[in-house]
N, C-alpha and C positions, 0 to 999 in steps of 0.2 A: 634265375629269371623266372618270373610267374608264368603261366598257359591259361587263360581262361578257356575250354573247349567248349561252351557253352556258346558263344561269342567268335572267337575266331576262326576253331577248325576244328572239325568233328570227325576225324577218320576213324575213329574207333565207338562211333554212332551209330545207330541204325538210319539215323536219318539227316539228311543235307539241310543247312541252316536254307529259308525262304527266302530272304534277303540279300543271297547275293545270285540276282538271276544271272551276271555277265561271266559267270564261274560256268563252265562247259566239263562237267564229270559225271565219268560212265556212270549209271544208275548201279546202286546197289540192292543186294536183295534184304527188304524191310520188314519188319511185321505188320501186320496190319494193326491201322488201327484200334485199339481198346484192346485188345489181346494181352497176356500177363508181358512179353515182353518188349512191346512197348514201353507201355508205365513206367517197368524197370528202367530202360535204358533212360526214360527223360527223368526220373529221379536221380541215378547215377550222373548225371549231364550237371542239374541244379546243384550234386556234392561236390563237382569238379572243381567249382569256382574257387580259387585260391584266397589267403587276405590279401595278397598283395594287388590284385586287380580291384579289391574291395575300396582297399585304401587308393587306389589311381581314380576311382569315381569318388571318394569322398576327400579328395586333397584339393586345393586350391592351386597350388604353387606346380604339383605334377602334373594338373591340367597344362598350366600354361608353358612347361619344360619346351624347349625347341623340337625338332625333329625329330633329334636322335630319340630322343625319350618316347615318341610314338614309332619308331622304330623298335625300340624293343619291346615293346607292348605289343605286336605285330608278329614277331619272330616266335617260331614256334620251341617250346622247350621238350623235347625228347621222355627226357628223363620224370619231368613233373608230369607229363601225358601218360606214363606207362606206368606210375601209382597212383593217380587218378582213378586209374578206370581196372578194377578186379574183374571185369567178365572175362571169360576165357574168346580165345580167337576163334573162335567157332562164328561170331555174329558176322567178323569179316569178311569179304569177299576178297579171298587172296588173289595174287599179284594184279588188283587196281591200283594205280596211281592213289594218292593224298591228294581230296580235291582242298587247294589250298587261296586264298584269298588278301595276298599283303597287302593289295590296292583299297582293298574294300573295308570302309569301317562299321561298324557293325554298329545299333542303334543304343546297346550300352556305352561305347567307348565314346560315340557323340554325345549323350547325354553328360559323362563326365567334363567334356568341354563348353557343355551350356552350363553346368553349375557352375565352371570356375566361373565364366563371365558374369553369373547371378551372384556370386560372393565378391567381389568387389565392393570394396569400399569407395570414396569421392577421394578418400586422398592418397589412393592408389591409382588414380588415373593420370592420366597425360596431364602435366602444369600449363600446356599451352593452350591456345585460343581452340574451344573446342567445337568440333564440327558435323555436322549429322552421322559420320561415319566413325567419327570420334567414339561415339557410343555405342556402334559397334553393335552388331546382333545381340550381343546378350541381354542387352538391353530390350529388345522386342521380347526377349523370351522370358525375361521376367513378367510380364504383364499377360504374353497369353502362351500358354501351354502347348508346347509342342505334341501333334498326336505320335500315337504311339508306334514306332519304328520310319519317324522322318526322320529324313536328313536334317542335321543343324547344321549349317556354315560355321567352319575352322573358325580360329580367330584372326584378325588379321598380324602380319610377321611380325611389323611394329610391334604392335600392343606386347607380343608374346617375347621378343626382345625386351620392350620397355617394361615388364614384367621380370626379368629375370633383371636388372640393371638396378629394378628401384627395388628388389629383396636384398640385393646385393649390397648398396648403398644406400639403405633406408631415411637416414640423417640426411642426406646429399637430396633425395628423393622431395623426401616432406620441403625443404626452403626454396628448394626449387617450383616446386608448386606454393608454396605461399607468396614469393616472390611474382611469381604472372599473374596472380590474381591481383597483386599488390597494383603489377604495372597496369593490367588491366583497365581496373575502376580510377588510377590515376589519368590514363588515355581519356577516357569518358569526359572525370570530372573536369580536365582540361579544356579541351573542347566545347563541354556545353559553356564554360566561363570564361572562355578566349574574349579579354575588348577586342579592339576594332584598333587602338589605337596605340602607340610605340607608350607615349608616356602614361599610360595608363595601366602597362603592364606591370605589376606588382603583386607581393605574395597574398596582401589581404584580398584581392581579384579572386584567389584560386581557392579560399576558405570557406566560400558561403556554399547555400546549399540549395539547389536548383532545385528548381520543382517538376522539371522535364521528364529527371531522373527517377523521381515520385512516382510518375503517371504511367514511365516506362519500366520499371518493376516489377510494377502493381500488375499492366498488360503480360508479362513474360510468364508471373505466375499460376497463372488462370489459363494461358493455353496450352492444350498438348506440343507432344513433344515436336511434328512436324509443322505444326501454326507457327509455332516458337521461335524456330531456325528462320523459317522464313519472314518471320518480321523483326528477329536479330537482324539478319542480313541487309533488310530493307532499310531499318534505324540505323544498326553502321554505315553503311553507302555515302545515306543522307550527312549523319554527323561527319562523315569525312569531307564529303563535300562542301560542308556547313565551315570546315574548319578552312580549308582552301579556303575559301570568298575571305571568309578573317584574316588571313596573311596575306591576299591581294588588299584587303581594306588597307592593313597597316601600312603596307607598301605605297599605296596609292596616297594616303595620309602624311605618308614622309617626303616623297616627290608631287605630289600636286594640290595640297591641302583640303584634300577629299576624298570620299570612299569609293571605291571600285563600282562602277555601273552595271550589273549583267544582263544588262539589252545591248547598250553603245559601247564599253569600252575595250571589248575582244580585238575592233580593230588596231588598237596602238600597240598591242603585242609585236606586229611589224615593228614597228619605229623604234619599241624601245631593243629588238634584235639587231637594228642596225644602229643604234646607240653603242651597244656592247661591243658589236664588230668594229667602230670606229675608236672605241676608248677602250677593247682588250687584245685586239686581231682577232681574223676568223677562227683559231682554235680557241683561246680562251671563250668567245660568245658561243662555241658549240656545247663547249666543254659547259658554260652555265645554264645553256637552254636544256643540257642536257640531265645535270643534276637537278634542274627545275622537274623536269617532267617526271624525274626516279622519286623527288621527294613526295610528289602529290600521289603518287602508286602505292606509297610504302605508308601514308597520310589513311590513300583507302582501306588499305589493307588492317593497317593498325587499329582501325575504330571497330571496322566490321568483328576482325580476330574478336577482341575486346568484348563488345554486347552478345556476342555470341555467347563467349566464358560463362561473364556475367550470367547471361540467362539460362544458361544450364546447371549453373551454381546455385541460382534460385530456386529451380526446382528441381532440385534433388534435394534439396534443405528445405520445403515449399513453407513448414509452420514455422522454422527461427526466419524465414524471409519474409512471410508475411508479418508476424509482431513487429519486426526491425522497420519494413515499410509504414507499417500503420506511426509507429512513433515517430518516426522522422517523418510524415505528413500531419501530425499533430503536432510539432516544431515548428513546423515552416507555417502553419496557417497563427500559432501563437506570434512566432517573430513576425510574420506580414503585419498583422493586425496593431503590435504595438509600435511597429515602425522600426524595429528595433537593426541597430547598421555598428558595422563594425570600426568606419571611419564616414566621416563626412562625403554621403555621394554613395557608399558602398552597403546595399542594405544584404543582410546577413539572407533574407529570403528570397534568390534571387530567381527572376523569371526572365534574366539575360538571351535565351535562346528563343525563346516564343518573341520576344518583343525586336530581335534581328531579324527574325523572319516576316513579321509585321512589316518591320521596317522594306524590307526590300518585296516586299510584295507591294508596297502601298508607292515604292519606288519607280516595278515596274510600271505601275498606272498612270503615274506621273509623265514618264518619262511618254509611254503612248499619245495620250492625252496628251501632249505639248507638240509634239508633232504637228497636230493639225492647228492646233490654237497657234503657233509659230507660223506655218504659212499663208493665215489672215493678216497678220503683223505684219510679217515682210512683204505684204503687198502694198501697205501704207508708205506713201515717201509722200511727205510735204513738197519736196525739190522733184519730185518725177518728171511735173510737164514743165518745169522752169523754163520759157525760151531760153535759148543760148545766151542772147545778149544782155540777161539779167543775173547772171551769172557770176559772182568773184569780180566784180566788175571793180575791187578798190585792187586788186591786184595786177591786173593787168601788165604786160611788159613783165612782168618780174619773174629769174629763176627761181623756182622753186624746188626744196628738198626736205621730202620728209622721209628722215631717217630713223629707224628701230635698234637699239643696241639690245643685244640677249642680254634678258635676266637684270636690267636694271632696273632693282625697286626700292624701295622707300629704307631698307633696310640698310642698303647702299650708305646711308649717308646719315642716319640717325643711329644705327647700333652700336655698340661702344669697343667693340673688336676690330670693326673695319671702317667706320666713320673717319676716323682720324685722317687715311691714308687720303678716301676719296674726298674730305671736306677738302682737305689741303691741294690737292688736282682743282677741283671747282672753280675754289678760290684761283688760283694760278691760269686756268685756263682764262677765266674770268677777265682776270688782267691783262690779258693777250688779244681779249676782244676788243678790248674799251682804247687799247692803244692800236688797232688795226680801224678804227672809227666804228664798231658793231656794238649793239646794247642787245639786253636779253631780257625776258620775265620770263618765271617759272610757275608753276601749281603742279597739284597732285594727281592725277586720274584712280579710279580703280578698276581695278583687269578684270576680265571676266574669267583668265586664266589665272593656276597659280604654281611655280614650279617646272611649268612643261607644257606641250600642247602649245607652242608662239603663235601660230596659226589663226587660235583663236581670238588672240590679244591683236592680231595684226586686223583681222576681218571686224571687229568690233568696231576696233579706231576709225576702221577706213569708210567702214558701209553703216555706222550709228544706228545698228541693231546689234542685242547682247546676245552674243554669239558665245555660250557655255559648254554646249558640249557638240560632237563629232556630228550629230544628227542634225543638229540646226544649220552648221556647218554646211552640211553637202545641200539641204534645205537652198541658204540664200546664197550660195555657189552656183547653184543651177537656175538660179533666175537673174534679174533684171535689176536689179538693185543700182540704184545710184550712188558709184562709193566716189573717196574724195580725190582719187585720178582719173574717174569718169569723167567727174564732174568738169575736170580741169579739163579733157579730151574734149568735151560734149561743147564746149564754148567755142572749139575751132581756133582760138588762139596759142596752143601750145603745143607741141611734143611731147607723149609720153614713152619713160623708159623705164626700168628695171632691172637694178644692179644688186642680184640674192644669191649669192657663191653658195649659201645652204642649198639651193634645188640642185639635186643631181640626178632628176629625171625628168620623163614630161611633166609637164603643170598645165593644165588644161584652165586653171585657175586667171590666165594670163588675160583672157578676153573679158571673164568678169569684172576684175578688177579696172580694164581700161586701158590697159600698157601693151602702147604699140610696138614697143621694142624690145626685149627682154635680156637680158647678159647673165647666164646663169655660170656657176661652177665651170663650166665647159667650154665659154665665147670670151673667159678674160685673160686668157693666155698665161697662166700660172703655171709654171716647172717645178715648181719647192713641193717643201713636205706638207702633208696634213697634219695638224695642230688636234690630237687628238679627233673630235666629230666635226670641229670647224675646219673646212676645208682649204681655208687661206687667212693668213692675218689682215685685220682690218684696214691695216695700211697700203696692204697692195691694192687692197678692193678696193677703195677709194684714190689710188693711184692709178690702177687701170679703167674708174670710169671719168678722171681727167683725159687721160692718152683714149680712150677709144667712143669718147662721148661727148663730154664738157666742152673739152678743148678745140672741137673742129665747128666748124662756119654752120650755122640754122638760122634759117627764116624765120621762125619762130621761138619765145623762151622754152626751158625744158620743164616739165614736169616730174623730176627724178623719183621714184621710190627704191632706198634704199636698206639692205639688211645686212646691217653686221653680226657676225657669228662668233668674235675673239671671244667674247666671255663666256660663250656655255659649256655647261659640265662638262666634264669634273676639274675645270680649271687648270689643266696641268697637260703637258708644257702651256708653258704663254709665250707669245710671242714680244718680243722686243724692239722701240722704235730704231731704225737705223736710218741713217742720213737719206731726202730723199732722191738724193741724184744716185743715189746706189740700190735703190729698190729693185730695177731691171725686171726678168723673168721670175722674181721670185725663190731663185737658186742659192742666194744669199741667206735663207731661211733655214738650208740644210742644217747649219753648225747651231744654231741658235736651236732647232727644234730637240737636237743631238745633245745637248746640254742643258736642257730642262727638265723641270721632274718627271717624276713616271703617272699615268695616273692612279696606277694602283696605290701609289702611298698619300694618295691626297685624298681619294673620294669615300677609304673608309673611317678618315678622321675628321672628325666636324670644326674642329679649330683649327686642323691643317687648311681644312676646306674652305672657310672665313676668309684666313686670309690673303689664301690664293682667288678667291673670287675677290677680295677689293682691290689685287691688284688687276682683275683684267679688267674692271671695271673702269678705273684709272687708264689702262691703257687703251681702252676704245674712244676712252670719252678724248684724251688727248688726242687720237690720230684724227679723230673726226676736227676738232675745234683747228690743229695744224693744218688741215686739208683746207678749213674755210677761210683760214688767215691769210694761206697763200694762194689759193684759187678764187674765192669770192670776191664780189664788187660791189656795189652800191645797189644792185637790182636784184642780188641775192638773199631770197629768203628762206632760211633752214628751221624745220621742225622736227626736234628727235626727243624722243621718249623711252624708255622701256615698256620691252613686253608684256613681262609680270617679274612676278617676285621672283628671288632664287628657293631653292628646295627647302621643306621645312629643317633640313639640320643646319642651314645657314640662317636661314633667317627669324629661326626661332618656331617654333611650336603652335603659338600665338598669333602670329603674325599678321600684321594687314593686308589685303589687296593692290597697296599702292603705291603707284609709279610714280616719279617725276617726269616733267614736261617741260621743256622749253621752247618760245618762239625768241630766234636771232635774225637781226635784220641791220642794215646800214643806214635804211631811210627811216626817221623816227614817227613818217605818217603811219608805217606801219603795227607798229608796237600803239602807237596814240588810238588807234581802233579798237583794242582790247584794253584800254585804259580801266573801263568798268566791270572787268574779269577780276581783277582786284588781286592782281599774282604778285607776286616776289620782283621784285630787281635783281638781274642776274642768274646765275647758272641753277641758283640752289633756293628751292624751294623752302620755306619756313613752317614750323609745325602749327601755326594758326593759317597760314594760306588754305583757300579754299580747297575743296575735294570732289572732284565731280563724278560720275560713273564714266566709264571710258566711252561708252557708246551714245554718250551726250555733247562729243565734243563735234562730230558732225556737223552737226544744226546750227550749234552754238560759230563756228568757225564761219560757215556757209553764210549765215547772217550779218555775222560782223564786219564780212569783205565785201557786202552790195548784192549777196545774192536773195531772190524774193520768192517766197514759199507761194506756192500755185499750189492748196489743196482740190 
């Protein structure tokens, strides 16, 4: 084993190394300065140094050895000290201690640990996402020179493990790092060219070549090393968060036929948590909110690591990174210019990222800006000062029931999956009308909703303002609005109720709408199971608002507004008609609910999902039409529609806006009133029937029953 005595321990000096002042040893007796043995002794000092200590300052690999290896560099050798040094022991001061120093490293042996870290190669470093500390002192020390007898900071353990691991396995070492860098710029390129949309995902999407990428290159290599990191850091965040809002778009895209709002739509993250806990139980919806929240973490993580890599990859290579960028920015301005696309729609120079953030910036504005432009609007009502008694005056005396089934839309009954099942119900029900003496017309509406959010489709119908998102919403919620149970209330001829087994909280909603009386989830007396998110099958709902409404003695008609819930997501179990003198408490629903499917096997399959949504569509629209066969009378008139559409993986991609609509009646003066609406005969709308926007049917309704706009 080597002794540098030069360096670590001088007992056979005349003089104590300066550098280790925390070393407490007796003084020995020295020469003086400049005197002949002086000189001697620091010449004999300079011959001491061994190669072996030579080679530990000029080795790379013995720098970076573990402990042990500066452990024995440290330990003093006996034997190599005492032919070292031919003075005789005359210069000693006998029996002093050896003042000795194993703590203390001396500013030779630090130096050899600044040059291992200065000979470092790029593809001897750490393969992963690197990080200011990643680089690690050596890195400062390349650039400016340590003075002479500082302290250098160790290297860190890692590195000096991950140093012994990658000599070790070289091969293993190098694909390992070619590999992260591989994943790295694939993280990036991902991201900056995520569509927004399910069916747009495809691999010619992920081949073009952003120009983001260009600009951010270009910035990493032109600043130092501490800019750098932190506007790595800043661009990962961003791109991570960029890539979230893209898988909320998609999501938002396949359940509502639109992109994710990030002003308005944070509030439905409730709704759709208690979506999951109704259609997974509370551990599956924890279990998913909770993989939701690890994916957007690991989403951050991954971009940041990523440009981080990147940009310290660039400059460490700064002239093959700068050619590489300059030519792949004289690419992209060539293909811009000629237009040139790799498929129809998919142009090879893309600026996908700048123009998503366009977009949702130009979003938020929107969306501000409609706020107020919205509550000019809903101040307007043609019908606000209508006296009472100008009012629905061709309706008078008559029950009325406008009823909403979930999710019936247009797809219902024109698509070629599930059309079959509900044309043939229409038809039949149809036939049930015409022989109980009732007639029908139909036409189209379109929702302001699509997929989700009923709410909005129900407030549109009712109050004929287009009620699109959450903010309009609470907008003409909180005002005055004349909707069409008001209306009916505001005449003084009717009673209004409200039979909606979906609320299963307060509804403060209850007094705008006009509804004196409410029957929510909790006032219908239901014992049975829940049906997935629907709370009750449609047949009791409309069996208990006979037994606790319909059926008992008023002074006046009723006003009913009603909301079926059997059909919505994820369709599975459904409920089953059963005789109705056996309906009872609804306890009868246990076995039926017990032997339906699950909905895990229905909502991740889009053709399982079809054509379990055309059977509950079938069966709402039955239990409704059975209800009116056996409870209604000559003075009942029923109007039920759909919400909106079903999700985009039923009802296609594409898909329209819109709902069907019927009005059924006994007395034919009342259908002869809309004679000039120009509808369908019967349950089932035809694809040349007209199409109105849903929040036109107000006015249009309001007018054709006797009521007179007072602007």
């Amino acid at each position: 084993m080597s002794f540098n005595t030069s360096s670590r321990q001088l007992s056979k000096t005349d003089e104590a190394p300066e550098d280790v002042p925390s070393q407490e040893v007796t003084p020995l007796a020295s020469p003086e300065a400049g005197t002949p043995e002086a000189e001697t002794a620091e010449a004999e000092t300079a011959e001491t140094e061994t190669p072996e200590a030579e080679t530990a300052e000029a080795s790379v690999p013995d720098a970076e050895a573990p402990e042990a290896d500066a452990a024995e560099a440290e330990a003093p050798d006996v034997d190599a000290d005492a032919e070292a040094d031919p003075e005789p022991e005359a210069a000693e001061a006998p029996d002093v201690p050896e003042a000795k120093a194993p703590e203390t490293e001396t500013p030779e042996a630090q130096t050899s640990e600044a040059t291992t870290s200065e000979t470092e190669t790029p593809e001897a470093e750490t393969p992963g996402a690197e990080t200011p500390e990643a680089e690690g002192p050596g890195a400062e020390a390349s650039d400016v020179d340590a003075p002479e007898g500082a302290v250098t900071p160790r290297p860190r353990r890692w590195r000096r493990v991950w140093g012994g691991w990658r000599e070790k396995y070289p091969v293993a070492a190098r694909v390992l790092w070619w590999t992260t860098t591989a994943v790295a710029l694939a993280v990036v390129v991902v991201a900056l060219l995520m569509p927004t949309q399910a069916d747009k995902v495809r691999v010619a999407a992920f081949v073009r070549l952003p120009v983001e990428a260009i600009f951010g290159a270009a910035l990493l290599i032109v600043l130092p090393r501490r800019p750098r990191i932190a506007v790595a850091v800043f661009a990962g965040l961003g791109l991570g968060a960029l890539t979230v809002v893209n898988f909320l778009d998609i999501g938002f895209n396949e359940y509502l036929g639109r992109g994710f709002n990030v002003v308005l739509d944070w509030s439905l993250f409730s709704d759709a948590q208690g979506y999951l806990q109704d259609t997974f139980g509370k551990g599956g919806a924890l279990g998913i909110a909770a993989l939701a929240v690890t994916l957007v973490i690991v989403v951050l993580a991954l971009t940041t690591m990523s440009v981080i890599r990147l940009g310290n990859l660039a400059a460490r290579n700064t002239e093959t990174a700068t050619r590489t960028t300059l030519v792949l920015a004289i690419v992209w301005v060539t293909c811009a210019a000629l237009g040139v696309q790799y498929a129809p729609g998919i142009p090879i120079a893309s600026e996908h990222t700048m123009q998503a953030l366009q977009f949702k910036t130009e979003q938020v504005r929107r969306t501000l800006r409609d706020e107020a432009e919205f509550a000019k609007i809903a101040k307007k009502d043609d019908f606000a000062d209508t006296p009472p008694d100008q009012l629905l005056t061709g309706l008078r005396g008559k029950d009325m029931m406008i009823t909403f089934i979930e999710s019936y839309g247009r797809s219902a009954i024109e698509d070629p999956v599930m059309a079959p099942g509900v044309d043939a119900t229409l038809t039949a029900e149809n036939e049930k009308l015409t022989q109980a003496g009732f007639a029908a017309k139909s036409g189209w509406l379109t929702s302001a909703t699509y997929g989700g959010s009923s709410w909005l489709g129900h407030s549109t119908f009712l109050s004929g303002l287009w009620i699109s998102n959450q903010q309009r919403y609470r907008t003409v919620t909180a005002g005055e609005r004349l909707t069409l149970p008001g209306a009916f209330k505001k005449t003084g001829a009717w009673d209004t109720v409200g039979v909606m087994p979906g609320v299963q909280k307060a509804w403060p909603e209850q007094k705008f709408y006009g509804i004196d009386k409410l029957y929510d989830s909790h006032k219908l007396g239901y014992k049975g199971p829940k049906f997935s998110w629907s709370t009750m099958p449609d047949q009791y709902a409309l069996t208990a608002f006979e037994r606790l409404v319909h059926s008992k003695k008023h002074d006046k008609p009723l006003m009913s507004t009603i909301i079926l819930t059997s059909s919505h997501q994820p369709w599975a179990p459904i409920p089953t008609l059963v005789p109705q003198d056996q309906v009872g408490d609804g306890s009868i629903y246990n076995a039926i609910e017990k032997a339906g499917k699950k909905p895990g096997d229905i909502i991740t399959d889009s053709a399982k999902s079809k054509q379990e949504y055309g059977k509950s569509i079938q069966y709402s629209v039955s239990s409704l039409i059975n209800y009116l066969v056996k409870y209604g009378n000559k003075n009942t008139v029923l109007i039920f529609l759909g919400d909106h559409q079903p999700i985009a993986r039923v009802s296609g991609n594409h898909a329209s806006r819109d709902v069907p609509v019927s009005i059924v009646a006994k007395d034919p003066k009342v259908l002869d009133k809309i004679a000039d609406w120009n509808w369908a005969d019967g349950l089932q709308p035809q694809q040349d029937t007209p199409v109105w926007k849903m929040n036109d049917f107000r006015d249009r309704f309001l007018t054709a029953y006797g009521s007179t706009p007072a602007p």
